[in-house]
N, C-alpha and C positions, 0 to 999 in steps of 0.2 A: 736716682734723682732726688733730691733736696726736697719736702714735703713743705709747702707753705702754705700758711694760712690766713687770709681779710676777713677783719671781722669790720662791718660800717655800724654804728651804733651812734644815737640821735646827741644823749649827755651822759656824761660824767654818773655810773654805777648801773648803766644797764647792761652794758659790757659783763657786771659780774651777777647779775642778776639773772640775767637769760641764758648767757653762755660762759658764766664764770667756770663750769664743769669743764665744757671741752676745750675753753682756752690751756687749761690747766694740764690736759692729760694729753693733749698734742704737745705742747711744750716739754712734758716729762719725757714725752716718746721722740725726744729733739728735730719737731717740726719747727720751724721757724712760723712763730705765731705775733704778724701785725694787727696793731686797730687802729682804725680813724675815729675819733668824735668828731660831730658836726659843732656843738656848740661847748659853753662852759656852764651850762645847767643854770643861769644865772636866776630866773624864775620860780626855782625847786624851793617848796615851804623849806621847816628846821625843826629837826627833832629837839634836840638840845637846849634850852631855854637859854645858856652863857652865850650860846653864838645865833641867837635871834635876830640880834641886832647887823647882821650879815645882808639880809632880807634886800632883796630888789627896792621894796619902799623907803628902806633905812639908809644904811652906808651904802648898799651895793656892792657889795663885797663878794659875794656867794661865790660867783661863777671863779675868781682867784682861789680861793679858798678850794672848791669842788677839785680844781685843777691838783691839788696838793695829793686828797683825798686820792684821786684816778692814778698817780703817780706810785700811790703805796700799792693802791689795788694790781696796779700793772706789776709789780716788784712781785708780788704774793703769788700770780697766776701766772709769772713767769715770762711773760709777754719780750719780746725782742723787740719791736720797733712800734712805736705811738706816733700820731700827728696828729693835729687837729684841724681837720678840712679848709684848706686856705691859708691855717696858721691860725694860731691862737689867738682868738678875737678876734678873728672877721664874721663870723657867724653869732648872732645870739640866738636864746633860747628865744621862742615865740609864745610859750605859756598855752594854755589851751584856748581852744578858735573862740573867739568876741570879746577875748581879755584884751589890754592897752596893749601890752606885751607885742603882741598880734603885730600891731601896727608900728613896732620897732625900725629907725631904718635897716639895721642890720639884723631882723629877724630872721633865720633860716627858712620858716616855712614861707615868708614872703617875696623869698630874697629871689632871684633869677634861677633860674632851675639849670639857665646853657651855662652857666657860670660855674655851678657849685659840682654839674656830671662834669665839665673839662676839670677840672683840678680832680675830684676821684678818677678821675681817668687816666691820668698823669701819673699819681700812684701805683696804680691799677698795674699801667704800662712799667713803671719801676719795678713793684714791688714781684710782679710774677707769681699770683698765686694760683695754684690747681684749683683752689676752694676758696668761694665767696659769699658771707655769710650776712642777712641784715632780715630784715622784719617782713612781715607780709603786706599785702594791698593795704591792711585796716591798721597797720602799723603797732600791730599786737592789741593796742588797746584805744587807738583812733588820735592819739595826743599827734598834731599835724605836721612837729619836728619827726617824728617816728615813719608817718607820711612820705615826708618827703625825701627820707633818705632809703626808702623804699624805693619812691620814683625816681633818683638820681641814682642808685647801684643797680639796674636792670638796664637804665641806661647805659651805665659807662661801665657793664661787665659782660657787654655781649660778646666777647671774645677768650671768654675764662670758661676750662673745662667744664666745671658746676658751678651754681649757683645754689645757694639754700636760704629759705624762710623759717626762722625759730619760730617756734608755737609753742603752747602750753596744752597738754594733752590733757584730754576730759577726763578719760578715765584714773590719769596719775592723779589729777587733782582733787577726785571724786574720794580717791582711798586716802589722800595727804588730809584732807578735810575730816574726814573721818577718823582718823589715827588721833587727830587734834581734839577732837569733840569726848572719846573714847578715854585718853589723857586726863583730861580735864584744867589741867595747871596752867594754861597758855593765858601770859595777863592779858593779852588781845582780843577784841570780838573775833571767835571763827563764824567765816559771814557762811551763808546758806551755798550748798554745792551750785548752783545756777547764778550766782554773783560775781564771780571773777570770772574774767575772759578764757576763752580756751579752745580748743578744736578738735573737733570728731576726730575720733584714734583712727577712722578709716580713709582718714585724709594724709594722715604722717606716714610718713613715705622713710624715714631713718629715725631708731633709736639707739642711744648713745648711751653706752653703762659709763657715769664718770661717779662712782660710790668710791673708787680709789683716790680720787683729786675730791672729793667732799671739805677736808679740810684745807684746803686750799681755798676751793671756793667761800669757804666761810671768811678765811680771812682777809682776801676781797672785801666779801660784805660789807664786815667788822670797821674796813679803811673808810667807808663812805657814813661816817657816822651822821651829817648832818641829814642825810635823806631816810635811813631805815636803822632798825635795831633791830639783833638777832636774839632768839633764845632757844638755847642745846642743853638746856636742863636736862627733858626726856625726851620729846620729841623736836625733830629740829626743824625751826621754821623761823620767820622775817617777818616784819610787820614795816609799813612806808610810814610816813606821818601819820595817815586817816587812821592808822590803829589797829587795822584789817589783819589776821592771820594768815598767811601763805605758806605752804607747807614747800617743802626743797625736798622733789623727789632725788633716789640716787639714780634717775636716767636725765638726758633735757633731749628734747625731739625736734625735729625738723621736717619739712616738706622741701622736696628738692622739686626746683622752680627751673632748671634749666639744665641741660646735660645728662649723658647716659646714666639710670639708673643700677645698672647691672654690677654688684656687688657694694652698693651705698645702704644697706639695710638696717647696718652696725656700726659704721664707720664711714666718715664723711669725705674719705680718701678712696673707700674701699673700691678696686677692680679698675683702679687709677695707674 
């Protein structure tokens, strides 16, 4: 049987950011690996000062633009089939909760919730995948597009063997920080271990060796250049706009949120 894999993801480079690793290495191991974005990240600062003028406040241009970026990214990590939830621009970015953003008529996180699980569900029902993968309750880092495509793939994957929530593990992030600090070269603040989100290691329930798709994932990354910039001088790690160092462990982790557990401890297919 055919391995396939949903990944739901809120905008444009968290796809590679979270699970740029195992899009990468099920694709290599010729899984059929789909994603949906919900929006076109149109809200997302700019690293880049040439393409500042992109900005939600300026042109508005971003979320076209992002869509470019996601495209290369998808190319890189091998990805078989992209959509973007409803169709490209039906959904926006909602920015984070008490921005204008927020109060968009087509904001995702404001947007109708029976609306946006029917159409993932339609997918869903299309696309047939054993594994379905999207963020936790807190939407990794609480941003309420992240949210709500939480809330909308628990809804409309009750009928998919597993279900998984990406997290970021303490303890990886605790050594990646460290490695960083140890370094010394990294041109970004590396922020204090207690600063970036993360999840007790005795909550992850699968981890995923993807140190063979590493360069793959990087050059995901690398596509999405108006949101983050990478640097693999010595140590390899990401920074978003705010400047922050994150380190790229060679695992990414999961909590498995629905479905037998019994042979998923390494492998997001495994005893499937």
């Amino acid at each position: 049987m055919k391995r396939k894999l949903l990944l739901v993801h809120a905008h444009p480079d968290d796809e590679s950011i979270t699970t740029g690793g195992a899009m990468a290495r099920y694709a290599a191991e010729g899984a059929e690996v789909s994603l949906v974005t919900c929006t076109l990240g149109e809200e997302g600062e700019i690293v880049p000062p040439r393409l500042a003028r992109l900005a939600a406040d300026q042109a508005d241009q971003l979320g076209g633009y992002r869509s470019g970026e996601l495209a290369a990214a998808c190319a890189a990590l091998g990805v078989t089939r992209h959509e973007y939830l409803g169709g490209i621009g039906r959904w926006r970015d909602s920015g984070m909760a008490g921005t204008a953003a927020a109060e968009h008529p087509r904001a995702f996180a404001g947007g109708p919730a029976e609306e946006q699980t029917a159409q993932l569900r339609a997918l869903i029902e299309e696309l047939e995948p054993q594994v379905v993968v999207t963020y936790d309750s807190f939407g990794g880092y609480g941003h309420p597009d992240h949210i709500r495509a939480h809330e909308i793939t628990m809804a409309a994957a009750v009928d998919v063997p597993r279900v998984f929530h990406v997290v970021q593990s303490e303890a990886a992030l605790v050594v990646g920080l460290a490695e960083l600090r140890a370094d010394g070269t990294s041109p970004f603040r590396v922020p204090a271990d207690d600063e970036l989100p993360s999840v007790p290691d005795e909550k992850i329930t699968t981890v995923l060796d993807i140190s063979e798709h590493l360069p793959a994932k990087l050059a995901a990354l690398r596509a999405h250049e108006t949101q983050l910039t990478v640097d693999d001088r010595a140590v390899v790690h990401f920074a978003l706009t705010n400047g922050i160092a994150q380190p790229l462990p060679r695992h990414e982790h999961f909590v498995l949120a629905r479905g037998d557990a019994d042979g998923a401890g390494t492998d997001l297919f495994g005893g499937l």
